[in-house]
N, C-alpha and C positions, 0 to 999 in steps of 0.2 A: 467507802464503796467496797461492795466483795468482790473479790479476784474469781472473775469467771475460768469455766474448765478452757476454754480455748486460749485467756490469758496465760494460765497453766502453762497446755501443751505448746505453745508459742516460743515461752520463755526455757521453756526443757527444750526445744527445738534451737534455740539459739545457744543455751549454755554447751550444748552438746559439739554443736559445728566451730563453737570460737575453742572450746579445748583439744578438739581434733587440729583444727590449723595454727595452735599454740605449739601441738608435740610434735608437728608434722613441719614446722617452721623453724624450731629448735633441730630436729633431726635435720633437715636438709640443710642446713647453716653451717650444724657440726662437721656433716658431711665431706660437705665443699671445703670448707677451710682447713679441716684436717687430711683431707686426700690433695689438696694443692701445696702444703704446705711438706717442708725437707724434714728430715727424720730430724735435724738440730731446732728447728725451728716446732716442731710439733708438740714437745712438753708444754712451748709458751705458748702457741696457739690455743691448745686446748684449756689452759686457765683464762685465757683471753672468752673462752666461748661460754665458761663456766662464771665470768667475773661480769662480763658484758652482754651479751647475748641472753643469756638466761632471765636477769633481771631487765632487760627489756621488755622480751616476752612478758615477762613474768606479770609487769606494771599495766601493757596494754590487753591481757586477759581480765586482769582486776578491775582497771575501766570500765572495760565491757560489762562484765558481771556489775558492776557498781551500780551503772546507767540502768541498769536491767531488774533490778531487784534493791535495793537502796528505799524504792516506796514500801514495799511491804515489809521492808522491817522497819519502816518508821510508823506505818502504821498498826503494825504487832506490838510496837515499844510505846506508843499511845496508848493504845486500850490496856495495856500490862499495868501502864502509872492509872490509868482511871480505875480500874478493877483496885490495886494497891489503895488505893483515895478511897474508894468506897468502904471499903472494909475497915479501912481503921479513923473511920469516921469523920473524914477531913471535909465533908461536903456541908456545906450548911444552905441558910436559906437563901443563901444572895447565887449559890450557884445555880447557873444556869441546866433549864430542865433538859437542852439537848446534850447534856453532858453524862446525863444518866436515867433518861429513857431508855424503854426498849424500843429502836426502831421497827418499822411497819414488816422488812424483810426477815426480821428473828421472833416476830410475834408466833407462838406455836403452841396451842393449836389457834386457828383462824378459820372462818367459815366466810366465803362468796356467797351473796346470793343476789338475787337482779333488783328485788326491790323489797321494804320490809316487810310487807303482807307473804313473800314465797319464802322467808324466813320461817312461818308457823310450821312447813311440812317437816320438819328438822325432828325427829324423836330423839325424847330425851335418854332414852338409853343410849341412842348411838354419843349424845354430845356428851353423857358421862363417861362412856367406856375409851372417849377420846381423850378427857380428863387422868381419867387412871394412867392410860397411858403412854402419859405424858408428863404425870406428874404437876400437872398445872390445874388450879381450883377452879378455873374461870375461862371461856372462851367467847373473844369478842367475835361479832357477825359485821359483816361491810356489807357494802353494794359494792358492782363492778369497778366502783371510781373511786373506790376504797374511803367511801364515809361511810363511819358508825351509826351502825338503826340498833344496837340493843346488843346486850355482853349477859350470857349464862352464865350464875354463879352452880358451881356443884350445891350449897348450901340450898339455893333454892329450887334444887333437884331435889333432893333429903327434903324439904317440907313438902312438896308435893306430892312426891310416894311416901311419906308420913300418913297424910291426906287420903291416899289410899288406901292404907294400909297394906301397904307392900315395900321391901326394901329396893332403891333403887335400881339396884342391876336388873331387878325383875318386874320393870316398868314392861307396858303392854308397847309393842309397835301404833297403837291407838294414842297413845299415851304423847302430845307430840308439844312442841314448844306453845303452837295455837291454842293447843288445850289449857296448859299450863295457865298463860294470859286472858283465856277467856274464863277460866275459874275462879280466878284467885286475882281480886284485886289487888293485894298487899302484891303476891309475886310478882304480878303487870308493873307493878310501879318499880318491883328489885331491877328489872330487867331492862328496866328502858331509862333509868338514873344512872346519868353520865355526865361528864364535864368537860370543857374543849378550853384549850388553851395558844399562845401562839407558841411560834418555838423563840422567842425573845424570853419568854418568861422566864421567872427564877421559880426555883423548889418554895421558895415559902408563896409566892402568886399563887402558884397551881395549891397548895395545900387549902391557903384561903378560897380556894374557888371551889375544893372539893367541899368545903365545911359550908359552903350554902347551901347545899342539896341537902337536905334529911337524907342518908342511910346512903349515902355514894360512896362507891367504892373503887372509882375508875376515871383518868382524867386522861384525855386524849391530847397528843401534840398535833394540830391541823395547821395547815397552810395559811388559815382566813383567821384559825383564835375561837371558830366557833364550830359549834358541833355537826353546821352542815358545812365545814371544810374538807379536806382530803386526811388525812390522817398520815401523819410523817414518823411517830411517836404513839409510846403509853406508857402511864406511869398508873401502879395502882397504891392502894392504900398500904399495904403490906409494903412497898416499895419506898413509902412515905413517912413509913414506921422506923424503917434503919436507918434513915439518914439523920444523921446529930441535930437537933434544934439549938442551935448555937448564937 
């Protein structure tokens, strides 16, 4: 789960007030004991303060903070080994697909919209220039309840202003996803081939499920396993591609 901004400010609000009455409880400790204490007595005191006092504080600050922050770096030190796993190919097909999906809250870019018919008003130059910049080839569309009605690929941007004979960026505001799909049967069908899987599933499931579809490029993790679920996950074919077949 992400660490919201108020989790944040919360946990800065705490570490702040347990370090203020850590140095402010060590000082008035020192304090007391060293101003009650006789000038013979006071060398020992004050290693008394330095030997015991100190590492008291010291251990119920630590606590604190421990209690306090202990999940996110366990959760930092999770995604570090998964990220490490992924990369040096350790995942294969028995691993589990929520293990290396991209969840629904890091999918970027993503597009809302109420139902898939007010998906069409979408121009395609805005959904490429969203592409560009972002660096991502492809943007999935939801409805409000976050099920998948249909994923733009840039690729079937580039055939359509092919079609035109115009290069993409300089697609017409006319030029709109509706148009796209009522032109071009081939693209209607790029656009709307998709796959749903549960989050049970393992990497080679979801592979096998995308290999039914002629030309799918996109396998959704849903709550139900099917494509009118909610969508928890995505995994795409390029994603399907680095993982080891072992």
């Amino acid at each position: 789960m992400a660490t919201t901004y108020d989790d944040v400010e919360t946990r800065s609000k705490i570490a702040l007030w347990v370090c203020l009455a850590g140095v402010t409880g060590i000082a008035a400790i020192s304090i007391v004991l060293l101003t009650l204490s006789t000038n013979a007595d006071r060398p020992k005191m004050a290693r008394l303060v330095f030997a015991s006092v100190l590492p008291l504080l010291g251990t119920w600050i630590g606590t604190i903070f421990a209690l306090y922050f202990a999940k996110d770096n366990l959760q930092a030190a999770n995604n570090a080994t998964l990220k490490t796993l992924e990369l040096s190919g350790t995942f294969t097909p028995q691993t589990k697909i929520k293990d290396v999906m991209t969840p629904l809250r890091r999918i970027d870019p993503l597009r809302h919209v109420t139902d898939k018919a007010s998906a069409d008003a979408f121009t395609l130059v805005s959904l490429y220039e969203a592409m560009q910049g972002s660096k991502n080839s492809r943007i999935p569309i939801l409805t409000q309840n976050d099920v998948v009605v249909m994923v733009i690929h840039e690729p079937d941007i580039d055939k359509y202003a092919q079609i035109k004979g115009t290069p993409a960026k300089d697609l017409k505001v006319t030029d709109t996803l509706g148009s796209l799909r009522n032109e071009n049967a081939e693209l209607k069908r790029a656009v709307e081939t998709f796959v749903a899987v549960a989050g049970a599933a393992s990497v080679g499931e979801a592979r096998d499920e995308m290999n039914k579809e002629l030309g799918c490029k996109d396998v959704f993790v849903t709550d139900n396993g099917k494509v009118s679920g909610k969508v928890i996950g995505w995994l795409t074919n390029s994603d399907l591609a680095r993982i080891a077949d072992r």
